[in-house]
N, C-alpha and C positions, 0 to 999 in steps of 0.2 A: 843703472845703479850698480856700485862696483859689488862683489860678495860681502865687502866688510858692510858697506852700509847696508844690504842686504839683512844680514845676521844682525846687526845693531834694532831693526827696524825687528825683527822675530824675537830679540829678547825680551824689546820694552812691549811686546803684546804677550809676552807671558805673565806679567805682571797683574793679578784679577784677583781683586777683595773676594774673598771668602774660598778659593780654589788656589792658592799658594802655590808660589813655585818654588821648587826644594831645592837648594843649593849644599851639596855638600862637599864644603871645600878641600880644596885641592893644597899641594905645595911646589910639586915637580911635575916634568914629561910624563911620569911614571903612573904616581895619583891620578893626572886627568885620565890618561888612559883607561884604567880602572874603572874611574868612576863613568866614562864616556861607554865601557862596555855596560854597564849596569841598566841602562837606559836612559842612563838623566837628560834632560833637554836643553843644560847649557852649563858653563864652566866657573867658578869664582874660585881666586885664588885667598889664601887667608892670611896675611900679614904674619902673624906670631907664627906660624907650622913654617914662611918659607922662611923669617931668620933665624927661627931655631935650626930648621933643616938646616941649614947652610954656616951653622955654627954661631951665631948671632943673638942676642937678646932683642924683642921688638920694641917699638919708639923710635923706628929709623934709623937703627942702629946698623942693618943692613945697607951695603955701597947701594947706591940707587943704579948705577951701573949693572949689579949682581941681580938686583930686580927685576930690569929690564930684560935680561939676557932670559932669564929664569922663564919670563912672561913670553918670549921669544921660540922659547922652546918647547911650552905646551902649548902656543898655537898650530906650529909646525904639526903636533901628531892630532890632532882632533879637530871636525868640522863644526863644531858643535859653537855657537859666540861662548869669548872668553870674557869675563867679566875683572877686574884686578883692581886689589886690596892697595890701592896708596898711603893709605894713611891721611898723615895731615898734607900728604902733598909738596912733600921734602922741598920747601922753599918757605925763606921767610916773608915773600912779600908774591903778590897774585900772580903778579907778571914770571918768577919762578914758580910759581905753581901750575902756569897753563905754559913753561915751557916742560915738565914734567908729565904733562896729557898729552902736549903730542911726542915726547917718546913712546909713549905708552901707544899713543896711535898707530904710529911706523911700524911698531911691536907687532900690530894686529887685534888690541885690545877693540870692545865696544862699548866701556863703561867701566864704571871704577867708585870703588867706596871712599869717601872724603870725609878726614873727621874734624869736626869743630874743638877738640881739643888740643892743646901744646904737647910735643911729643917727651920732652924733656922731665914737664911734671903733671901731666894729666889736665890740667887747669884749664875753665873754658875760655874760648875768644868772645871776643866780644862779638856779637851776632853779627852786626852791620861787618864787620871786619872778615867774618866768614863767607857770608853772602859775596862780597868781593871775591873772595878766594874760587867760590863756586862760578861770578860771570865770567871772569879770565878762564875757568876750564871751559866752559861752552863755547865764550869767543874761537879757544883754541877749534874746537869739534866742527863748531860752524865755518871755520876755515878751512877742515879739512871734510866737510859737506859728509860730516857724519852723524846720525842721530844718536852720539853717546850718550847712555845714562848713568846720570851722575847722580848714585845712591849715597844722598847725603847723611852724616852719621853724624846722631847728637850724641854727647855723653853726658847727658843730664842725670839720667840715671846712673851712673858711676860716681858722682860728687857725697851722694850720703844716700843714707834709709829712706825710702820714701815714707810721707806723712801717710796719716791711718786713711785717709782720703784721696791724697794725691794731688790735691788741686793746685797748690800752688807749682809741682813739679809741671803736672801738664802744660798749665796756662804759660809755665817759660819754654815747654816744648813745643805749643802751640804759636806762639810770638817767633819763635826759628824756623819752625817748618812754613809759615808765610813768607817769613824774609827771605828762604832759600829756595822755594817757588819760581817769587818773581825774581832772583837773581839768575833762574834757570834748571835747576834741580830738578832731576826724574823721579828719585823716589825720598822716604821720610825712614830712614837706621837710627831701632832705638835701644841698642844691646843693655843688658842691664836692669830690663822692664819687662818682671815676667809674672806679675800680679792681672789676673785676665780681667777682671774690672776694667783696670788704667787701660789696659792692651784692647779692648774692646771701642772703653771712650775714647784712644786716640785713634784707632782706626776710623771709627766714624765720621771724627770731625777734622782730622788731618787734612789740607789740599793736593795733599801726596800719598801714592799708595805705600802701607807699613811694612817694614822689616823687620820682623823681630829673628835672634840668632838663640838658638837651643843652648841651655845651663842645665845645670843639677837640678834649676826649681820652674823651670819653663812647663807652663802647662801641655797634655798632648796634642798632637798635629791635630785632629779632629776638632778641639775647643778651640785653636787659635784659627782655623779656617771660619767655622760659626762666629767668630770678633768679629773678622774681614780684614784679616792678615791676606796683603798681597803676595808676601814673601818668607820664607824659612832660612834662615844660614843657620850651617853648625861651625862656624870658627874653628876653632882649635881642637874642636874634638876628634876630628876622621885622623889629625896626625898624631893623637896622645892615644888614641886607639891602636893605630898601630903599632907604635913605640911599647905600647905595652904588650900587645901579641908576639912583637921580636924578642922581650925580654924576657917573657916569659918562657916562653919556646930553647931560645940561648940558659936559660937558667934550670928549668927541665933536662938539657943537657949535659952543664954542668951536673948537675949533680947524677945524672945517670953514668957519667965517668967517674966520679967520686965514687957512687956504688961499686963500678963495676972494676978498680982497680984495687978493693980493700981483696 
């Protein structure tokens, strides 16, 4: 077994309803490092933190070239599986989308977040059409006899408010997470979903274990483990965190020269 598949094989067993594994993502070399000294037990990069880092609006707006390189470079400093944010998988049809996994594999990746929406205008694919997009990343993985996991990402809940109930959201997130099972799919990313009810019923009945990624209204670590949350991301938070600690710090400054030149 080569270390990658190694690594890819110790991420997808970190993966355990009600004992979550924390992921807090990264942008550059620099973050994983950080977050690699802190103890964490493995790396995800986060789409919006690396094209804003890199001067970029997210939606794929970032060269996928600039990704790759970027994904390059925080394998290089950490032993830790790196996990990476593709998005919708910068290709309009499957076959570019699983030639996009095995860059990402050369890169050193062990899995990667895939999302069922258009990157242009948010809008969902059509399920079957997604599911496609997920067999070609596998096919890709399976050729390169690695057990990528491929944390599939719905954005069901980013379309509108969920009802007082939920039911009708779940049962279309439940219709996707089966299609994208058998299409090959390791996990079920359901960002946007942070009513612990829903978060609870989809954990249990999902065929894949749940991601949810921490917001302003996400309930705490402790309740989302008791659901049987297999997984935690913070997305964009660890970079808006520290973009705000540098400005604050620079602007602390500033004004302490202001003070100190009257």
């Amino acid at each position: 077994m080569t270390d990658q598949a190694r690594k890819a094989e110790e991420f997808r067993a970190l993966h355990f309803p009600g004992k979550p594994l924390i992921l807090f993502n990264v942008w550059d070399a620099g973050s994983a490092k950080a977050v690699a000294a802190s103890g964490a037990r493995a790396i995800a990069t986060g789409s919006w933190s690396v094209a804003n880092a890199n001067g970029y609006s997210d939606g794929e707006q970032l060269p996928l070239a600039t990704s790759i390189d970027n994904l390059r470079r925080i394998v290089s400093v950490t032993e830790l599986p790196v996990t990476v944010d593709l998005e919708s998988g910068y290709g309009e049809t499957p076959a570019k989308v699983g030639e996009t996994v095995r860059l990402a594999l050369a890169a050193g990746a062990i899995g990667c977040n895939l999302e069922d929406s258009f990157p242009a205008n948010g809008t969902l694919r059509k399920a079957t059409d997604q599911a496609e997009r997920i067999r070609a990343v596998r096919q890709a993985a399976e050729a390169a006899n690695i057990g990528f996991f491929i944390n599939a990402r719905t954005d069901v809940f980013f379309q509108e408010a969920a009802e007082p109930d939920g039911d009708a959201m779940i049962a279309e997130v439940m219709a996707r997470a089966r299609l994208y099972a058998e299409a090959g799919a390791s996990g079920l990313f359901a960002p946007g979903l942070a009513d612990i009810s829903l978060i609870e019923r989809l954990a249990r009945t999902s065929p894949l274990p749940l991601n949810i990624m921490v917001g302003a209204t996400t309930p705490p670590l402790a309740e989302l483990a008791r659901a049987g949350v297999a997984r935690v991301s913070h997305g964009p938070g660890p970079y808006l965190l520290a973009m705000k600690t540098l400005e604050d710090a620079a602007r602390s400054a500033a004004a302490y020269l202001g003070t100190s030149a009257q």
